[in-house]
C-alpha positions as CSV (number, residue, x, y, z in Angstrom):
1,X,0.0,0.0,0.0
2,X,1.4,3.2,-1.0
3,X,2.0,6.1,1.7
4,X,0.1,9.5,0.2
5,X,1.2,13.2,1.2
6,X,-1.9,15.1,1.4
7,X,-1.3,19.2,0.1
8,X,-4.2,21.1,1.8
9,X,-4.1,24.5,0.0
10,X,-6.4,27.5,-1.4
11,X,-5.5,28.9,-5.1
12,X,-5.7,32.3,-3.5
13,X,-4.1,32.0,-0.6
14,X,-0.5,34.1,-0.1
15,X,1.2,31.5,2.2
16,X,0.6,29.4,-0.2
17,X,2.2,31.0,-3.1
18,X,5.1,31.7,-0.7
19,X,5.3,28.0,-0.7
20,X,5.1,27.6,-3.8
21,X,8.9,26.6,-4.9
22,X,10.0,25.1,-1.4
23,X,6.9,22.5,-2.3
24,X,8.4,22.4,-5.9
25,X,11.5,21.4,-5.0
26,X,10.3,18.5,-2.4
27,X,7.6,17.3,-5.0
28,X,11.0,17.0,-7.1
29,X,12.7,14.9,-4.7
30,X,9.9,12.5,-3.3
31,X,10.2,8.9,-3.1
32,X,8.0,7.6,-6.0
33,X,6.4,5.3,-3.5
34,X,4.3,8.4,-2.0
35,X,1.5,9.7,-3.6
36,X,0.9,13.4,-3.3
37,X,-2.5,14.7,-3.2
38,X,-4.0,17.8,-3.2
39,X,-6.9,19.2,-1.2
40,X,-8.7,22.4,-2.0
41,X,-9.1,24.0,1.4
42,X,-11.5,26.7,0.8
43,X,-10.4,29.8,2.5
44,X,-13.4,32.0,1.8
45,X,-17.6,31.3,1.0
46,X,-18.7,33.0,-2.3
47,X,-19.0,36.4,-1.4
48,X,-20.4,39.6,-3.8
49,X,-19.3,42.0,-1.1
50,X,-16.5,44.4,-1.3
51,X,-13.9,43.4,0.9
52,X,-13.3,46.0,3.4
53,X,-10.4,48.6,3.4
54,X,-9.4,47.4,6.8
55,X,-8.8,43.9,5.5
56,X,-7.2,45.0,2.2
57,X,-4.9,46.7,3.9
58,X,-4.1,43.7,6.7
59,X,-3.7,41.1,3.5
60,X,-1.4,43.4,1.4
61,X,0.8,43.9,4.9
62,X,1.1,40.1,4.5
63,X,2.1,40.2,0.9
64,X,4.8,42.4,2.1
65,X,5.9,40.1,5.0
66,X,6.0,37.0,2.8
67,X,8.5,38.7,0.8
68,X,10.5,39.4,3.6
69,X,10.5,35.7,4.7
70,X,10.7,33.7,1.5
71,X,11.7,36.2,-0.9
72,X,8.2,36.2,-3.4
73,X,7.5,38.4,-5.2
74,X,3.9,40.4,-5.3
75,X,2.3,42.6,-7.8
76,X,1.0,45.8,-5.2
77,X,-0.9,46.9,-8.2
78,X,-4.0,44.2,-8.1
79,X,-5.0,46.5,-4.6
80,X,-5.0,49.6,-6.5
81,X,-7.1,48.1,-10.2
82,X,-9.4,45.5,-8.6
83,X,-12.6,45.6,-6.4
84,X,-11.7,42.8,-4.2
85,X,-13.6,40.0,-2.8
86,X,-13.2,37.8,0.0
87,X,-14.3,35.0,-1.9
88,X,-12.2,31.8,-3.0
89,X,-14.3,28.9,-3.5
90,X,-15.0,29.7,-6.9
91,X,-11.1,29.2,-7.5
92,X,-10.9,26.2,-5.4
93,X,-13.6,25.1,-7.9
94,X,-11.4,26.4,-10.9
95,X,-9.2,23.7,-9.7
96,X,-11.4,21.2,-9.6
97,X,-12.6,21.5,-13.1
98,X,-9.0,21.0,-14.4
99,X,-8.3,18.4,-12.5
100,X,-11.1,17.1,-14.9
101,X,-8.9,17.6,-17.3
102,X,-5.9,16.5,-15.7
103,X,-4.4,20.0,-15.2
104,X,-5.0,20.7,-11.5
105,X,-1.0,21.6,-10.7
106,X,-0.5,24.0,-13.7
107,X,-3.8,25.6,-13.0
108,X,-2.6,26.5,-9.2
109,X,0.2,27.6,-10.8
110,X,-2.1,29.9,-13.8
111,X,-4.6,31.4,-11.1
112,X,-1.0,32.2,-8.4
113,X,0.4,34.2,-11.5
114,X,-3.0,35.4,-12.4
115,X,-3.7,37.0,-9.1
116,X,-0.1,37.7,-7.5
117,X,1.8,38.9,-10.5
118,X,-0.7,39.8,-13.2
119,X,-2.9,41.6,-10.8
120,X,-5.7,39.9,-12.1
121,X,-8.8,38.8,-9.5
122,X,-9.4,35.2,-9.2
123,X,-12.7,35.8,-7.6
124,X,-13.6,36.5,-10.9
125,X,-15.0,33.9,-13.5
126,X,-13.6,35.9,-16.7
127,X,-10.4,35.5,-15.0
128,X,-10.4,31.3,-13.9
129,X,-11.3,31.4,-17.5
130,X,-8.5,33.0,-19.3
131,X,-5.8,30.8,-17.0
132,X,-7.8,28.1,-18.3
133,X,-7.0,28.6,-21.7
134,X,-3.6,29.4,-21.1
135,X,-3.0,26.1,-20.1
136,X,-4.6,24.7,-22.7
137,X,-7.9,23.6,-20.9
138,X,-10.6,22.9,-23.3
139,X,-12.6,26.0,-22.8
140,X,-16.4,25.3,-23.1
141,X,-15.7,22.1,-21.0
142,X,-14.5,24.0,-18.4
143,X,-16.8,26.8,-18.4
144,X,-19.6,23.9,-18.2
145,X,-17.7,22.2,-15.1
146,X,-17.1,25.2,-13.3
147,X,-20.6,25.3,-11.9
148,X,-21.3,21.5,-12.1
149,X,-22.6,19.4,-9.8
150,X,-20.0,16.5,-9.9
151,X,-17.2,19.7,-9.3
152,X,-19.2,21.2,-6.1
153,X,-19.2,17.1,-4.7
154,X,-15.5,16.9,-5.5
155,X,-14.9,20.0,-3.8
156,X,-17.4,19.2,-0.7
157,X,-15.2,16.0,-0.3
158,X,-12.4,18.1,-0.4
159,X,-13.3,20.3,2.4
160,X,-14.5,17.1,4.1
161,X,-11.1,15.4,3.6
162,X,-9.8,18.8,5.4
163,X,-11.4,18.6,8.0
164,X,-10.7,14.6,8.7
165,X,-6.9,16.0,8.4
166,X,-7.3,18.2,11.4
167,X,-4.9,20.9,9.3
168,X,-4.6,24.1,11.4
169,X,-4.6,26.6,8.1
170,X,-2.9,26.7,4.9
171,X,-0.9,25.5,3.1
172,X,-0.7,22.4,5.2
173,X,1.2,18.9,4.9
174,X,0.0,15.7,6.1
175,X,1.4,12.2,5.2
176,X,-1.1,9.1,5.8
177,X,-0.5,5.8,6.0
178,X,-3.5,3.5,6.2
179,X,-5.6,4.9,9.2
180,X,-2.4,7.0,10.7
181,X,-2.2,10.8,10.0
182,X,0.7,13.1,10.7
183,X,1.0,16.5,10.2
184,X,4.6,17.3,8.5
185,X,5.9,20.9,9.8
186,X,6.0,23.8,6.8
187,X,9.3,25.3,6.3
188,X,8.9,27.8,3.6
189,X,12.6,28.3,2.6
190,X,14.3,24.3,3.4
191,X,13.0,21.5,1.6
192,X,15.1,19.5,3.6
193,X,13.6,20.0,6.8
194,X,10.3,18.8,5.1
195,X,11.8,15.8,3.9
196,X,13.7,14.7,6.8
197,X,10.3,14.8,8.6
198,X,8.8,12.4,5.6
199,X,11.1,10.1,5.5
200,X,11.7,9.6,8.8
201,X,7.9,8.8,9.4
202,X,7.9,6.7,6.0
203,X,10.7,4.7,6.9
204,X,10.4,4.0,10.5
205,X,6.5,3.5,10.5
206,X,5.3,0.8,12.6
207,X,1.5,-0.2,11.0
C-alpha cells in the first residue's frame, strides 16, 4: 500500500504561493512510493461583497511580510485596479474542473500568476477562465464544469477530507498511512527539513 502526502491549500491563498517553490522542490525529490494529493481547502464562502479597506490593507501587509521571509515576489498593483472580494471557492472550484482535465498543478500555478503577478482577480469567473485557456484547458468544457454538480461534490469531499486532516490553516502537509495521520511541519525556505520529517515517518512506521 502506497504512503500519500496530502497538500491542503487554497488557489488564493498568499502562504501558499510563498510556498510555492520550497513545495516544488520537495515534490521534485519524493520517493515515488508516496503519492501526493491535493486538497482544496477553501479559504473564503462566495462572497459579492467588497472586501473592506481594513482587511485590504491587513492582507497586502502580508504580501509584504511574505516577501520578507521567503523572498516572493507580489504585484501591489491588483489592490489599486481590482474591487476585491473575499471570496475563493469559486477558484478552489477552478481547480477542480482542471483536475477534470488533468491539469490541476499548472492551474494553481495559472490562477497564483494570475492574481499575485498579473494583478488579475481570481474571484472573478472571466479571469479562472482566461488561465484556463492558457493552459490549454478545453474552454467550453471547463466553463460547463465550473458550476457542475460533480465539481461542487469533489470540492465538498475536499473540504471534508480537510477537516478529517485536522490541518490548522494553509498550506498544510499531512502524510497518511492506512488509518495514521501526521501533520509534517512547513518550512517555507528548506526542503530539507520537510523531507527529513517524511522520511523519517515513512521509513520507520510501525502499521
Amino acid at each position: 500500500m502506497k504512503i500519500t502526502l496530502y497538500y491542503v491549500y487554497d488557489p488564493m491563498c498568499s502562504w501558499c504561493y510563498g510556498f510555492k517553490k520550497t513545495f516544488d522542490e520537495v515534490k521534485n525529490e519524493l520517493s515515488s512510493d508516496i503519492d501526493i494529493v491535493y486538497v482544496a481547502g477553501g479559504l473564503a464562502p462566495h462572497n459579492d461583497e467588497p472586501m473592506a479597506i481594513e482587511m485590504q490593507e491587513k492582507l497586502e501587509s502580508i504580501w509584504q511580510q511574505i516577501t520578507l521571509y521567503t523572498g516572493t515576489k507580489f504585484n501591489h498593483e491588483y489592490w489599486r485596479v481590482n474591487k476585491p472580494r473575499r471570496s475563493t471557492y469559486l477558484s478552489c472550484q477552478a481547480v477542480i474542473a482542471a483536475r477534470l482535465q488533468n491539469k490541476e498543478e499548472q492551474m494553481i500555478s495559472a490562477i497564483q500568476e494570475a492574481y499575485y503577478l498579473k494583478a488579475k482577480n481570481p474571484s472573478n469567473e472571466d479571469t479562472l477562465v482566461s488561465c484556463a485557456k492558457e493552459i490549454g484547458l478545453e474552454a467550453v468544457k471547463f466553463k460547463k464544469d465550473l458550476y457542475s454538480q460533480e465539481v461542487l461534490s469533489l470540492f465538498q469531499a475536499d473540504l471534508k477530507l480537510k477537516s478529517t486532516l485536522r490541518v490548522q490553516g494553509f498550506p498544510s502537509l499531512v502524510l497518511k498511512y492506512k488509518k495514521e495521520a501526521y501533520p509534517i511541519n512547513i518550512d517555507y525556505n528548506n526542503k530539507d527539513n520537510i523531507l527529513k520529517q517524511i522520511i523519517n515517518l515513512s521509513q520507520n512506521r510501525y502499521f
